[in-house]
PDB file with one MODEL, atoms N, CA, C and O in Angstrom:
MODEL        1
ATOM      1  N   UNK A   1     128.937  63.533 112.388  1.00  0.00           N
ATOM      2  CA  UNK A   1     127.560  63.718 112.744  1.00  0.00           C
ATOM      3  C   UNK A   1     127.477  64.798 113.818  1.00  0.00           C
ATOM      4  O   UNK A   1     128.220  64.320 114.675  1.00  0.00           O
ATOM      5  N   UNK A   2     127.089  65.815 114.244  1.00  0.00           N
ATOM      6  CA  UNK A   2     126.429  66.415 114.519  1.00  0.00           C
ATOM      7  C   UNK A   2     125.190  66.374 115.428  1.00  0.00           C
ATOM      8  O   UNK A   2     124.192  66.043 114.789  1.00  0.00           O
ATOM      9  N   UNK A   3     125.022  66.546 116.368  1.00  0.00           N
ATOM     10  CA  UNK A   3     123.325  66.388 117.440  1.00  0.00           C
ATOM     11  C   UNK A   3     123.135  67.568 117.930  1.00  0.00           C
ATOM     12  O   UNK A   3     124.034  68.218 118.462  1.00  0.00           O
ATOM     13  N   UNK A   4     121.985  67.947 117.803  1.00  0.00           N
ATOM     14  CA  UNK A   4     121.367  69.416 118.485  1.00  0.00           C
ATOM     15  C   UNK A   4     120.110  69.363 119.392  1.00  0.00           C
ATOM     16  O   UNK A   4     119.300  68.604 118.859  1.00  0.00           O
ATOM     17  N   UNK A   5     119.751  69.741 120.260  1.00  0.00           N
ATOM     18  CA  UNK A   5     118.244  69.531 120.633  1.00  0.00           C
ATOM     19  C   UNK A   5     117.316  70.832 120.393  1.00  0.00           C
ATOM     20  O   UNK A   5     117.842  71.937 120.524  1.00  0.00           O
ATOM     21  N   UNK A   6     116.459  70.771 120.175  1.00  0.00           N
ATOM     22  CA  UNK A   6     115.618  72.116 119.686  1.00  0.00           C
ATOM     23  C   UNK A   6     114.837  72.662 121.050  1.00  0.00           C
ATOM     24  O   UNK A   6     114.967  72.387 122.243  1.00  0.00           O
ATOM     25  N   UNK A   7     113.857  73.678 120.224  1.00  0.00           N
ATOM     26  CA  UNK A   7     113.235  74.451 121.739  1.00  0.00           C
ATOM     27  C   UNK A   7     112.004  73.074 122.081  1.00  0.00           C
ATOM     28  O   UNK A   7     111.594  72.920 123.232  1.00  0.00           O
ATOM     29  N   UNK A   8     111.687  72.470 121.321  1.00  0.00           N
ATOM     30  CA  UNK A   8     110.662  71.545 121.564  1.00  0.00           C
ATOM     31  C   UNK A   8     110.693  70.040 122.592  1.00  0.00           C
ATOM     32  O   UNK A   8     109.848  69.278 123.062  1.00  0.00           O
ATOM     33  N   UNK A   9     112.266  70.163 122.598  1.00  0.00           N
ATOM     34  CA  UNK A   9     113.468  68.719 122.916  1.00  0.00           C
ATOM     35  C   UNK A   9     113.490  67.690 122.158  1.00  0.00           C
ATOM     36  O   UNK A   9     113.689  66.567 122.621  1.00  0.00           O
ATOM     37  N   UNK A  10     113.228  67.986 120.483  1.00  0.00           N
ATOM     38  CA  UNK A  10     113.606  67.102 119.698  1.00  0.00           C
ATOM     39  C   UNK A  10     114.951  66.969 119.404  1.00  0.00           C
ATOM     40  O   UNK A  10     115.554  67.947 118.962  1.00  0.00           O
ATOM     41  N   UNK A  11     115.568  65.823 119.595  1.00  0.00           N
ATOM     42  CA  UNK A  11     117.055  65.787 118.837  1.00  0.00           C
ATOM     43  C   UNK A  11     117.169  65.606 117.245  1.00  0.00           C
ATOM     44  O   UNK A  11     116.787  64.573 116.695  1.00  0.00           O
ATOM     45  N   UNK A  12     117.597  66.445 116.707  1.00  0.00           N
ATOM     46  CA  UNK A  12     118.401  66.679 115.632  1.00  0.00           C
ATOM     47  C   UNK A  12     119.940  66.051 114.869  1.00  0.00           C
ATOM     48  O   UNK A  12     120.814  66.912 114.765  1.00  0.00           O
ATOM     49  N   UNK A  13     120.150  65.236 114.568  1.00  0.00           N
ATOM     50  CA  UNK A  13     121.427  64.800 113.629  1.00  0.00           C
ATOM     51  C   UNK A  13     121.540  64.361 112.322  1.00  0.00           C
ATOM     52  O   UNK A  13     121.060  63.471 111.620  1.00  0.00           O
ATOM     53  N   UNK A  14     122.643  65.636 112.181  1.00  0.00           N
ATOM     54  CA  UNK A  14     123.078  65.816 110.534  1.00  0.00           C
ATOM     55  C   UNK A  14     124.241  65.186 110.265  1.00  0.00           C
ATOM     56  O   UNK A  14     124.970  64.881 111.209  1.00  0.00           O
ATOM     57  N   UNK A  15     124.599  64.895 108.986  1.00  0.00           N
ATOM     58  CA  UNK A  15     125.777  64.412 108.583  1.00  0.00           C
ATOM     59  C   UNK A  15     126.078  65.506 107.518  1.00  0.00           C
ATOM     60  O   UNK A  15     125.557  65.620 106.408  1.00  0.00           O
ATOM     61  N   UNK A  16     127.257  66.469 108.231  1.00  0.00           N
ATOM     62  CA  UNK A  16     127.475  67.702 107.315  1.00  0.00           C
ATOM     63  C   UNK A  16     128.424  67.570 106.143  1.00  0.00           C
ATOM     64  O   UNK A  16     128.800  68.554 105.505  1.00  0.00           O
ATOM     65  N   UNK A  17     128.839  66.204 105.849  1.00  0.00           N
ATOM     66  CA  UNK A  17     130.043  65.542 105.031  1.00  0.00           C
ATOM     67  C   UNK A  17     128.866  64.979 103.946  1.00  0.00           C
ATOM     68  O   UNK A  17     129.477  64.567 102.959  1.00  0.00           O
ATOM     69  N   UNK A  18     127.704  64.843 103.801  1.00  0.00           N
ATOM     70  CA  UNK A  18     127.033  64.302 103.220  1.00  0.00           C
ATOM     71  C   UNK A  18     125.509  64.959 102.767  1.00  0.00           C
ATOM     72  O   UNK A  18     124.511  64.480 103.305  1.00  0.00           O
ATOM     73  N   UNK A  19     125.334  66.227 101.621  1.00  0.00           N
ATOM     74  CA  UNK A  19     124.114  67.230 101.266  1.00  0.00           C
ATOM     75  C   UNK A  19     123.121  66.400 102.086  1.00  0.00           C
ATOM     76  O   UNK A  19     123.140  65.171 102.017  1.00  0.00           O
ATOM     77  N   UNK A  20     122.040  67.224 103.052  1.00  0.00           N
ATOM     78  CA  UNK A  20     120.485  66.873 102.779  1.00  0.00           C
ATOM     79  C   UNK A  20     120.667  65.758 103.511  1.00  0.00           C
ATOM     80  O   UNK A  20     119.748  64.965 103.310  1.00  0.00           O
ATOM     81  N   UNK A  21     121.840  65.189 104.626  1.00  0.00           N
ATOM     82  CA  UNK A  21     121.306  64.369 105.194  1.00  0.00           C
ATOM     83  C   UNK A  21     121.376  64.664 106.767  1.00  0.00           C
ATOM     84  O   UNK A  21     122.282  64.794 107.590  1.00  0.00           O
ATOM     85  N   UNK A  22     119.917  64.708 106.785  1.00  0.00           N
ATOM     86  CA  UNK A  22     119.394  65.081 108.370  1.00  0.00           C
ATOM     87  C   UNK A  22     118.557  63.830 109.178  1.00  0.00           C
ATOM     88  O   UNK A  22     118.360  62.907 108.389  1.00  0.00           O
ATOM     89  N   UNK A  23     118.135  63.614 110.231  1.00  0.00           N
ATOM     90  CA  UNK A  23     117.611  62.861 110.785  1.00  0.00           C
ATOM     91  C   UNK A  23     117.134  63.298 112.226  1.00  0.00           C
ATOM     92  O   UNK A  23     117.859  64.119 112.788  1.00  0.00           O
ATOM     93  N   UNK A  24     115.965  62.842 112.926  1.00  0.00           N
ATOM     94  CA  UNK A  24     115.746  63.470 114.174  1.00  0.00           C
ATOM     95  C   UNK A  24     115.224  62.314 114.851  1.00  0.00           C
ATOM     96  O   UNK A  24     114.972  61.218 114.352  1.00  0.00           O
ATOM     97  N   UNK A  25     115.047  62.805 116.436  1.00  0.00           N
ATOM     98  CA  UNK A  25     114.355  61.812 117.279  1.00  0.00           C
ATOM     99  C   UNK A  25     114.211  62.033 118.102  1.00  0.00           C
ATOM    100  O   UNK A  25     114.809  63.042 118.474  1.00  0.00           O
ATOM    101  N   UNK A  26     113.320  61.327 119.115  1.00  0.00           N
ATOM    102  CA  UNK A  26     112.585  61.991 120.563  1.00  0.00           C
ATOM    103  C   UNK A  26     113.503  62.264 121.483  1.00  0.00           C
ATOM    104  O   UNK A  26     113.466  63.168 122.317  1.00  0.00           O
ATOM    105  N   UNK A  27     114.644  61.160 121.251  1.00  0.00           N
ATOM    106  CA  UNK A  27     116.145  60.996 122.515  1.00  0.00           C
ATOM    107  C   UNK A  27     116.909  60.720 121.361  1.00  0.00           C
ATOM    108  O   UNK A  27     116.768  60.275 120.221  1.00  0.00           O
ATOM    109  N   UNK A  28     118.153  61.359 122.448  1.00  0.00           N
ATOM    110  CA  UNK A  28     119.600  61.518 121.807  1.00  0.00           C
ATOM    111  C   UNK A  28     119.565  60.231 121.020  1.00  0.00           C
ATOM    112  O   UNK A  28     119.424  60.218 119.797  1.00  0.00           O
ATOM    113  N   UNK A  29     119.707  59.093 121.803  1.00  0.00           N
ATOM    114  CA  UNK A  29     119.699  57.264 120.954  1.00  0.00           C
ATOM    115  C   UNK A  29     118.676  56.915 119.829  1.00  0.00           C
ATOM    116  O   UNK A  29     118.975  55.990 119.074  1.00  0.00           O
ATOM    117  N   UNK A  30     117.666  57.477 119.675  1.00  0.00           N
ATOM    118  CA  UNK A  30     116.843  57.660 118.436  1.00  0.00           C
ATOM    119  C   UNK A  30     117.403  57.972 117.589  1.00  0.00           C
ATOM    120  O   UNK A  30     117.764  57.197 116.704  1.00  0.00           O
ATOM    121  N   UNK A  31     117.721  59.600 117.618  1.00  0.00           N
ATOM    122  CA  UNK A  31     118.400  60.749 116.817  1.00  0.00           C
ATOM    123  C   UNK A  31     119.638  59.906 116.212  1.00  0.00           C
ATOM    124  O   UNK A  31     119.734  59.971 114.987  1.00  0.00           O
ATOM    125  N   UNK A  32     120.443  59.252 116.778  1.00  0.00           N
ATOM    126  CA  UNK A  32     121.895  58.507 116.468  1.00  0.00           C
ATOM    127  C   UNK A  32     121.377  57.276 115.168  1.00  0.00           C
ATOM    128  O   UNK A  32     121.774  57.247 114.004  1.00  0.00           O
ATOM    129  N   UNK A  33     120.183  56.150 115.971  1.00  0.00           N
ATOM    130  CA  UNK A  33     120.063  55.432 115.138  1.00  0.00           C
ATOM    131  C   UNK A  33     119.460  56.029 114.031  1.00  0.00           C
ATOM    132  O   UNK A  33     119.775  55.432 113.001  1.00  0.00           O
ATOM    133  N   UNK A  34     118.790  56.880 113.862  1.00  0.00           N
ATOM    134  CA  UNK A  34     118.159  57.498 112.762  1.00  0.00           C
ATOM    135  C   UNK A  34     118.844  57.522 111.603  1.00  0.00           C
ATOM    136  O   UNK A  34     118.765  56.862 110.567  1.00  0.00           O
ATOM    137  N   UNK A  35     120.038  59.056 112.235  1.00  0.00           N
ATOM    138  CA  UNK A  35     120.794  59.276 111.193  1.00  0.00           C
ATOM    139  C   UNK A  35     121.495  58.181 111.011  1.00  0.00           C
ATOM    140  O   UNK A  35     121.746  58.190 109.806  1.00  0.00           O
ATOM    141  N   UNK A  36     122.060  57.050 111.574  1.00  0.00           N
ATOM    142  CA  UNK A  36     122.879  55.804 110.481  1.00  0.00           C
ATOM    143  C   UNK A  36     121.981  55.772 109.637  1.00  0.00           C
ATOM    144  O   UNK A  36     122.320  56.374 108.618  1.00  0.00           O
ATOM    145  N   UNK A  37     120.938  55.323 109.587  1.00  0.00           N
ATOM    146  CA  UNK A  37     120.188  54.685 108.821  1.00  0.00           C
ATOM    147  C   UNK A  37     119.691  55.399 107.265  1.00  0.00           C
ATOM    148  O   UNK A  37     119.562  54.894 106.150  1.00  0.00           O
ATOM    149  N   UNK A  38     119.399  57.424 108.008  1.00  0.00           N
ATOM    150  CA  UNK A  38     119.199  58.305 106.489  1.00  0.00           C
ATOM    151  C   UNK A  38     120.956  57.972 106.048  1.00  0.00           C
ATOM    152  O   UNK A  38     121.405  58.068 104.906  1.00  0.00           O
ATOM    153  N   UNK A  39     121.439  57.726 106.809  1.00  0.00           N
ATOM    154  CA  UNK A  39     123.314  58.110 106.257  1.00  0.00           C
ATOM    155  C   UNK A  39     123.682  56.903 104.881  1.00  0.00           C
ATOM    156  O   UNK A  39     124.270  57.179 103.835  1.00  0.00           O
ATOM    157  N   UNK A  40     123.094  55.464 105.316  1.00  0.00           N
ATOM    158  CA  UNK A  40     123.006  54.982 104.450  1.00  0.00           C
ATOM    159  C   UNK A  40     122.311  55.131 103.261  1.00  0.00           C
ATOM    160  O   UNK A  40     122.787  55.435 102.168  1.00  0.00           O
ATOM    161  N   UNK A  41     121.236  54.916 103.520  1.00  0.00           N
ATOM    162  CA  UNK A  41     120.537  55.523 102.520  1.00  0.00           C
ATOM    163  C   UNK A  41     120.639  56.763 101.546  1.00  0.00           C
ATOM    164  O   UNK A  41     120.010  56.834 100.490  1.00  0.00           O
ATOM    165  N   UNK A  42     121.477  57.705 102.006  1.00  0.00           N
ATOM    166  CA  UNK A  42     121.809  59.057 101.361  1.00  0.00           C
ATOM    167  C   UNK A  42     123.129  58.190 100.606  1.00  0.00           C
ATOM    168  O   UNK A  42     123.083  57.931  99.404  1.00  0.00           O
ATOM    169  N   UNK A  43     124.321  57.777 101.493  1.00  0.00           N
ATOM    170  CA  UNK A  43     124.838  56.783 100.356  1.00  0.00           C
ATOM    171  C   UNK A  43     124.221  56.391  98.953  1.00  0.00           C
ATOM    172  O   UNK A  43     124.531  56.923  97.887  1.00  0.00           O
ATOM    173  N   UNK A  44     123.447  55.539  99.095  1.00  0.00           N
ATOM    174  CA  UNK A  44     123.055  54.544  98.277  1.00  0.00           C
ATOM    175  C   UNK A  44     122.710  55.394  97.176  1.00  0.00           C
ATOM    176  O   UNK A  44     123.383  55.071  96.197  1.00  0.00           O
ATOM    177  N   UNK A  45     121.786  56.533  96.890  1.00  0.00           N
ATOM    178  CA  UNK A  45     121.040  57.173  96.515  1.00  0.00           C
ATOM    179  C   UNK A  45     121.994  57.957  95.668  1.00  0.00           C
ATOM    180  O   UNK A  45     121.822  57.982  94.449  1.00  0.00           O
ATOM    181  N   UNK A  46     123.219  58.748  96.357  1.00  0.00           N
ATOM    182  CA  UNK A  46     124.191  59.090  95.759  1.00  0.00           C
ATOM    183  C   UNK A  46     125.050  58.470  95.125  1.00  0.00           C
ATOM    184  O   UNK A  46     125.757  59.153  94.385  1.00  0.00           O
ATOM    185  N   UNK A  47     125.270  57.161  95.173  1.00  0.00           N
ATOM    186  CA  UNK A  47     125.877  55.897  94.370  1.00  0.00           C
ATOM    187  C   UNK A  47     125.281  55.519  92.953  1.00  0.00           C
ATOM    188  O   UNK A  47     125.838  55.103  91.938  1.00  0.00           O
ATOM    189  N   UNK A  48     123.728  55.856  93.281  1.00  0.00           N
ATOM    190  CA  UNK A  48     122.607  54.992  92.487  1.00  0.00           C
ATOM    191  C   UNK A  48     123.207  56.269  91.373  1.00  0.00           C
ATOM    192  O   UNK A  48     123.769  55.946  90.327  1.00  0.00           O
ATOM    193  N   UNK A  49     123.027  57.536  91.711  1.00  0.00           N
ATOM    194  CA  UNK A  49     122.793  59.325  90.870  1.00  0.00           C
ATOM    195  C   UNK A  49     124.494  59.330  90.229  1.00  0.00           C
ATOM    196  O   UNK A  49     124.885  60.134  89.382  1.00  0.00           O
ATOM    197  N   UNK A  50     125.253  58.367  90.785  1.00  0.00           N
ATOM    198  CA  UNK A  50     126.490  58.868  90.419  1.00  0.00           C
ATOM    199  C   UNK A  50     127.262  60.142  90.882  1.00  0.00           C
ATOM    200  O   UNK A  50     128.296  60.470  90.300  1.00  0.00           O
ATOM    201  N   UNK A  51     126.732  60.903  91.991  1.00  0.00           N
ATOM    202  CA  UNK A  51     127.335  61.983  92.882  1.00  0.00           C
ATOM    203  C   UNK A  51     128.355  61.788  93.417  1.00  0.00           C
ATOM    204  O   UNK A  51     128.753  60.623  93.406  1.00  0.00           O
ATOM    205  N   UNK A  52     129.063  62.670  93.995  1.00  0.00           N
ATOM    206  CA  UNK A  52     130.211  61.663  94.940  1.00  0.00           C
ATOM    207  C   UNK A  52     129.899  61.500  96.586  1.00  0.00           C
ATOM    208  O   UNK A  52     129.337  62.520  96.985  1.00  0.00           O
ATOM    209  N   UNK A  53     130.008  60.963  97.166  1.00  0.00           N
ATOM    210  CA  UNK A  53     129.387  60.201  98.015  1.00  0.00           C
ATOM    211  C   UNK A  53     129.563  61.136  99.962  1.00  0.00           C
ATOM    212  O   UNK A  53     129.150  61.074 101.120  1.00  0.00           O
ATOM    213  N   UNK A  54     130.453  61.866  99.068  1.00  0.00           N
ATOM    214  CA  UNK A  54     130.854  62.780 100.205  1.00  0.00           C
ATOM    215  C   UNK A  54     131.006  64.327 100.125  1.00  0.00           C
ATOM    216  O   UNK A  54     130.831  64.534  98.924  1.00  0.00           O
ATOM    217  N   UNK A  55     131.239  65.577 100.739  1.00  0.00           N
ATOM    218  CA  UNK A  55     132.426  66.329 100.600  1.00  0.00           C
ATOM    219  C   UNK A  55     132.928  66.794 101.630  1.00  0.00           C
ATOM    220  O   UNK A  55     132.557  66.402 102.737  1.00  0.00           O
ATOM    221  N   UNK A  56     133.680  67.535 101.503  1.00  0.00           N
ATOM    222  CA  UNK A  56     134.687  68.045 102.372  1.00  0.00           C
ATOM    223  C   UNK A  56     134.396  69.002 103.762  1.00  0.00           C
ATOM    224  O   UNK A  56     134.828  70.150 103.864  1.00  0.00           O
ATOM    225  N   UNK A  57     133.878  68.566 104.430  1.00  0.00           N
ATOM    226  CA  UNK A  57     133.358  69.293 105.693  1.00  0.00           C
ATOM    227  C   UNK A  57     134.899  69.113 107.136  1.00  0.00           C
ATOM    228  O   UNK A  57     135.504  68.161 107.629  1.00  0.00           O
ATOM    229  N   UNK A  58     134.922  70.031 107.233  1.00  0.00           N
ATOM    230  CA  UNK A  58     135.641  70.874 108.580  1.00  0.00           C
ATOM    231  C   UNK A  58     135.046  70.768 109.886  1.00  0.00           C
ATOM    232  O   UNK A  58     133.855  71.078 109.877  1.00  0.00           O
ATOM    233  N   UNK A  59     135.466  70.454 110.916  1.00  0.00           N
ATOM    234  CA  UNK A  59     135.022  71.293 112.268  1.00  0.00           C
ATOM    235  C   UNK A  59     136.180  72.389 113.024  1.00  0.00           C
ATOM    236  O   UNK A  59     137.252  71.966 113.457  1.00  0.00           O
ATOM    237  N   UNK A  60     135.855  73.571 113.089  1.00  0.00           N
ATOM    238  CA  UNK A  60     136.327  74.137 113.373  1.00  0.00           C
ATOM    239  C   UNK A  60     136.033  75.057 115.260  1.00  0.00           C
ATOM    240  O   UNK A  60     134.914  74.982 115.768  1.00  0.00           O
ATOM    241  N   UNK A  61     136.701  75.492 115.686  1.00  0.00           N
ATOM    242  CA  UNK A  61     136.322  75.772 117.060  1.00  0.00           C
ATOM    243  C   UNK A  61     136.696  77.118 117.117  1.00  0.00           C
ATOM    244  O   UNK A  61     137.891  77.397 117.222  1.00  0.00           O
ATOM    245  N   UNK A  62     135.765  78.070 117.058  1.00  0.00           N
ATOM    246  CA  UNK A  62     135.924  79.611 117.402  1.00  0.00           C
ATOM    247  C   UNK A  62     135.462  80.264 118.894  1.00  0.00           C
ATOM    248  O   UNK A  62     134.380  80.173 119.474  1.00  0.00           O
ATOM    249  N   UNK A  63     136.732  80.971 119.295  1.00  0.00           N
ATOM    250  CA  UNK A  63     136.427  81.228 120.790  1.00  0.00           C
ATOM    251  C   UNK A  63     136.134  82.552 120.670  1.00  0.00           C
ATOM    252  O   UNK A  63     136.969  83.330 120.208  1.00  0.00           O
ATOM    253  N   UNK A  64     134.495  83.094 121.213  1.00  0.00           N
ATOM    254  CA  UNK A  64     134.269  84.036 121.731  1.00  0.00           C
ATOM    255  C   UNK A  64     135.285  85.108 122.656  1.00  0.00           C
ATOM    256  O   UNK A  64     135.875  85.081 123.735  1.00  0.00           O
ATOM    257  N   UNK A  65     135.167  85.670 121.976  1.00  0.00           N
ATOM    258  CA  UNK A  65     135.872  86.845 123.128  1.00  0.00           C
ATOM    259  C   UNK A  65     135.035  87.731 124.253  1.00  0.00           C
ATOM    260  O   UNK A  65     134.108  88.368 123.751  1.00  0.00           O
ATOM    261  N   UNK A  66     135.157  87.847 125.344  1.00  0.00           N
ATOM    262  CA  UNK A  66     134.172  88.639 126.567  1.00  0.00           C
ATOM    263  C   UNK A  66     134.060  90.020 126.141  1.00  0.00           C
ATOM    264  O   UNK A  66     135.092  90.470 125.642  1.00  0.00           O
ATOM    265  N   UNK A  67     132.906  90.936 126.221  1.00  0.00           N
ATOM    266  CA  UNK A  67     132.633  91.758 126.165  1.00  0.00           C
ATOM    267  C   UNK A  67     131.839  92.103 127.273  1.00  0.00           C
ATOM    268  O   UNK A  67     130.974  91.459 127.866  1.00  0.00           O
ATOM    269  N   UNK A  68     132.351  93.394 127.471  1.00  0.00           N
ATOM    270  CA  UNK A  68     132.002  94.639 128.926  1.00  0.00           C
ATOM    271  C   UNK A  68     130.982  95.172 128.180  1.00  0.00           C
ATOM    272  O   UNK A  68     131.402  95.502 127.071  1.00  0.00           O
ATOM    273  N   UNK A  69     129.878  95.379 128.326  1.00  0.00           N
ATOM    274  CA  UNK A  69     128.734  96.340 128.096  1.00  0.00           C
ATOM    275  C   UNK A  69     128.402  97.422 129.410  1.00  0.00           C
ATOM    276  O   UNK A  69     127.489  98.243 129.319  1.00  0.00           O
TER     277      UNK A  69
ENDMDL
END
C-alpha cells in the first residue's frame, strides 16, 4: 500500500499489486482503513471475474543525483 497526501491534504492509498485499487481519506487512519476495505472488495470482484487476484509490483528506490546550476 502506498499513502500520499495531495495539495488539498487529502490522503490517498493505493494498492499497486492490485489494478484500480485506490482509496482516500481526510487522515492518514481513514486513508488506511479505507483502502483495507476497497482491497477486499477489489479481491472479491476479481475472484467473482476470474482475474488473478494480484500482479507483480516492485518497490524500487532511485537516488537523485545533485546538480550545480
Amino acid at each position: 500500500m502506498t499513502l500520499d497526501r495531495d495539495e488539498d491534504g487529502v490522503w490517498t492509498a493505493q494498492c499497486p499489486a492490485i489494478p484500480g485499487c485506490l482509496s482516500q481519506g481526510e487522515t492518514k487512519d481513514e486513508a488506511v482503513e479505507s483502502i483495507e476495505h476497497a482491497i477486499a472488495l477489489c479481491l472479491e470482484v476479481r475472484a467473482e471475474k476470474g482475474l488473478p487476484l494480484t500482479i507483480e509490483a516492485r518497490q524500487i528506490e532511485v537516488v537523485a543525483e545533485r546538480c550545480c546550476v
